[in-house]
C-alpha positions in Angstrom: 197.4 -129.7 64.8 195.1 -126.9 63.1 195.2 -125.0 59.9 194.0 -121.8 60.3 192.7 -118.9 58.1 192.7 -115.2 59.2 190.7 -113.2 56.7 189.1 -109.5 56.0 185.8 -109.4 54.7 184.7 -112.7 55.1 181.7 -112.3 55.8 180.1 -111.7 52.1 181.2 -111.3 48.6 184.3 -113.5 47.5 185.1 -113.4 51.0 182.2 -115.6 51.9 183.5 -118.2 48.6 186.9 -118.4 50.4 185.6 -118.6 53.8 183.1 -121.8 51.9 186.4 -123.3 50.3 188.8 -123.4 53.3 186.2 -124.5 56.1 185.6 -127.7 53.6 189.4 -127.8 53.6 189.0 -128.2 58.0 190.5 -124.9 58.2 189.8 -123.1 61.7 188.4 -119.8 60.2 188.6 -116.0 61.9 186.8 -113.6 60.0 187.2 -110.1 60.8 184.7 -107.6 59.2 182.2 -104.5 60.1 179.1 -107.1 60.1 178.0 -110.9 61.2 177.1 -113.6 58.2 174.6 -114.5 60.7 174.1 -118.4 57.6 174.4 -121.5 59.8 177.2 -122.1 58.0 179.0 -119.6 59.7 178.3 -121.0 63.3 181.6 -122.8 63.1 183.5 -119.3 61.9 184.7 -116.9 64.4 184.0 -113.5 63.5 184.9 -110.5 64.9 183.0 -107.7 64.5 186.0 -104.8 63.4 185.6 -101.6 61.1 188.7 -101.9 58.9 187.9 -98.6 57.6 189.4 -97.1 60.4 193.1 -97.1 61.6 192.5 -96.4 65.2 192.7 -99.7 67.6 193.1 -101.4 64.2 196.8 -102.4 65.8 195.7 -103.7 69.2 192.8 -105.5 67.8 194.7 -107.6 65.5 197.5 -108.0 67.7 195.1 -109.5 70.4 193.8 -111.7 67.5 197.1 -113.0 66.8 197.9 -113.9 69.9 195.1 -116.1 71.2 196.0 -118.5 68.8 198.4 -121.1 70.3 201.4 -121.2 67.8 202.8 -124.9 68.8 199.5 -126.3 68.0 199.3 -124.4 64.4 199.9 -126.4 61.4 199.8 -123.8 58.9 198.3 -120.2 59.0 196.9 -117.8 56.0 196.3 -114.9 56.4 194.0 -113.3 53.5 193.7 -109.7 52.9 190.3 -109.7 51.1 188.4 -106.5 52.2 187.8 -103.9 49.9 186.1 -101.3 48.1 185.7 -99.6 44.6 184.6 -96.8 46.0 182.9 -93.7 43.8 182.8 -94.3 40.5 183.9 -91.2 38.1 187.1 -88.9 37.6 189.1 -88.2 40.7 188.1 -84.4 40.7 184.9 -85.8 41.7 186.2 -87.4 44.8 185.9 -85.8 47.7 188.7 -85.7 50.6 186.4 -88.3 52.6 186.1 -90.2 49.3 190.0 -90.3 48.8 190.8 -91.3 52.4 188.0 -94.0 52.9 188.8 -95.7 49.6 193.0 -95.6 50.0 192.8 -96.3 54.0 190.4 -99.9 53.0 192.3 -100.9 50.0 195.9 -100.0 51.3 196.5 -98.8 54.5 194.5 -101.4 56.5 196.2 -104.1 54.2 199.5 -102.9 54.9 199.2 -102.0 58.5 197.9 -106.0 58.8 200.5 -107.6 57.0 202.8 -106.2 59.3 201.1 -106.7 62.7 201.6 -110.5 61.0 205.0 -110.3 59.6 206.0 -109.2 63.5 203.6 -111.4 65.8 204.2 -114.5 63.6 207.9 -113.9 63.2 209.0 -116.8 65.6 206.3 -119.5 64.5 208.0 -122.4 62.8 204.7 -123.6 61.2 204.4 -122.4 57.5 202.6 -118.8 56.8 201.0 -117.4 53.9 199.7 -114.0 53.1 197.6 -113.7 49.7 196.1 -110.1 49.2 192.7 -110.1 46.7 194.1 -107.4 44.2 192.5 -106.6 41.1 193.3 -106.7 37.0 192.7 -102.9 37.1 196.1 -102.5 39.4 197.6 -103.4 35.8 194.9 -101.6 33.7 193.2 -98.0 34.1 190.1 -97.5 33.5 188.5 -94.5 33.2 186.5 -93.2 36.7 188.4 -96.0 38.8 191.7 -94.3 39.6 191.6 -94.9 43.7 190.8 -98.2 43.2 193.6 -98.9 39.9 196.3 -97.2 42.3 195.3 -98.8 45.3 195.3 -102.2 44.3 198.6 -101.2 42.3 200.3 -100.7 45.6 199.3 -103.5 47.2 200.6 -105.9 44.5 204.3 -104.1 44.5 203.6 -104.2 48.9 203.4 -108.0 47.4 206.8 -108.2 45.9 208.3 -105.9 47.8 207.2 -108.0 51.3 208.5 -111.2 49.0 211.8 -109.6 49.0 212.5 -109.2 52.3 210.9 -112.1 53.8 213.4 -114.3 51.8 216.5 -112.8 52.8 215.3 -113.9 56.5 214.7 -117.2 58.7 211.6 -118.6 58.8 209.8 -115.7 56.3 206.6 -115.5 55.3 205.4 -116.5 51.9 203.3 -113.7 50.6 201.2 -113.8 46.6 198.4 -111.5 45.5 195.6 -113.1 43.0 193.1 -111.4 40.8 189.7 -112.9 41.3 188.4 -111.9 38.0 185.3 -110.7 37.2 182.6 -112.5 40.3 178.8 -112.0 40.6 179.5 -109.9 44.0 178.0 -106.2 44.9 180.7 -104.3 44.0 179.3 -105.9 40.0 176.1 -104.6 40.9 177.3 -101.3 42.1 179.3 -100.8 38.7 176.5 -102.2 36.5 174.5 -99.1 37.7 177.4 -96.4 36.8 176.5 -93.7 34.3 178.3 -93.5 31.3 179.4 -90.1 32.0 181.1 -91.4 35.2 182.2 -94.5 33.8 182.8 -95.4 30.0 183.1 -99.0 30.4 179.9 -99.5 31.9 178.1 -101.4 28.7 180.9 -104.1 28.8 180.2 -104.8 32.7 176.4 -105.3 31.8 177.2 -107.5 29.3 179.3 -109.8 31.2 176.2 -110.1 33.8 173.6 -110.5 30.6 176.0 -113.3 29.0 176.6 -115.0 32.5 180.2 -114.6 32.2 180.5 -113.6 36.2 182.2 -116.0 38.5 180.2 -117.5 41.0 181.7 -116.5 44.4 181.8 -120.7 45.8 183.8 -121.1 42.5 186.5 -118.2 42.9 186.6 -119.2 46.3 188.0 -122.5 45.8 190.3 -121.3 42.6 192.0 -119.6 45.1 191.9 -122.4 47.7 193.5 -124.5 44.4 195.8 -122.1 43.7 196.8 -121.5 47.6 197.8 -125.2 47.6 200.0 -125.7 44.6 202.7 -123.6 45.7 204.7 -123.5 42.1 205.5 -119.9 41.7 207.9 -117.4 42.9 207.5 -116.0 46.8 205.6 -112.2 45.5 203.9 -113.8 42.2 200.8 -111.8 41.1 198.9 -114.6 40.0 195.5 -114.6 37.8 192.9 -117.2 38.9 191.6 -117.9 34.8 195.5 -119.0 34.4 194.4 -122.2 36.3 190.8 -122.9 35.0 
């Protein structure tokens, strides 16, 4: 029997922890991103080279994906929606239309069109399923010059207990949670770190979380999340924070 994980963005970043956490776990690992981690340690990942920025053939591909995997032979499957992006930094009448639509089709679109090419192909498999979408403290707080990526993430964690909802009122649901990964040494850090004040008036505390080494390390939030994938002691659509369980 095989335990598989099906995740976005796995190739770098807290995708790359989680990747780390679950193939020590003998996980079977599919990682579907725009580039290769061409590390040795991904030699025993499949990766599948797919631009999640864009809708079109985003169905088919996943479908496809689903449905080499041989369902009677599947001990347990999770499914991790982990790509994402912050986007440009500053007030939304600085966004452009491009802006708006690249950072809303990554951070929702693609994670709702995915959880329901799941929901549907994995309907009928009797093994247990998990979803667990990377959201973000700031779908709870606002900060100023970050309002795609606070509304984005916002809607995926009420997707979250919305999708809860409904898959418990059927047979054989899906469990489904979103976690908040904290603050991790990834690039998106770096990206914010170099923000003007102007654009973005938190800037000074970000730099001095990197200064202080208060960032994650990506291995650790990778297997927080691993941890907090196995207990299984909250609610099907809990929003769960991974510093509650350090």
């Amino acid at each position: 029997m095989k335990k598989i994980l099906i995740i976005t963005g796995g190739n770098k970043g807290i995708g790359s922890g989680i990747v780390s956490a679950y193939k020590n776990n003998s996980y079977q690992i599919i990682s579907i991103a725009r580039t290769l981690n061409q590390l040795d340690e991904y030699k025993e990942v499949k990766q599948i080279v797919l631009d999640l920025s864009k809708t079109e053939g985003l169905e088919n591909a996943f479908s496809q994906i689903l449905n080499t995997i041989n369902k009677d032979i599947v001990e347990r499957i999770v499914f991790i929606n982990n790509a994402g992006t912050l986007g440009k930094i500053g007030r939304l009448e600085t966004n452009s239309v491009s802006d708006i639509q690249n950072i809303i089709q990554l951070n929702t679109i693609t994670p709702f069109l995915l959880t329901s090419i799941f929901l549907k192909e994995t309907q009928n498999w009797h093994c247990p399923k998990k979803i667990i979408n990377i959201s973000s403290g700031a779908a709870a707080k606002p900060y100023y010059g970050w309002s795609l990526y606070c509304a984005s993430k916002a809607a995926i964690d009420m997707m979250t207990k919305s999708v809860a909802v409904e898959q418990e009122a059927i047979l054989n649901g899906t469990k489904i949670i979103a976690i908040y990964p904290g603050v991790v040494d990834t690039d998106m850090q770096t990206q914010i770190r170099k923000s003007s004040p102007e654009s973005f008036v938190d800037v000074q505390r970000f730099i001095d979380l990197k200064e202080s080494n208060f960032l994650v390390k990506i291995n650790t939030v990778g297997q927080e999340i691993f941890g907090i994938d196995s207990l299984e002691n909250y609610q099907n659509g809990a929003i769960l924070n991974v510093s509650d369980y350090r």
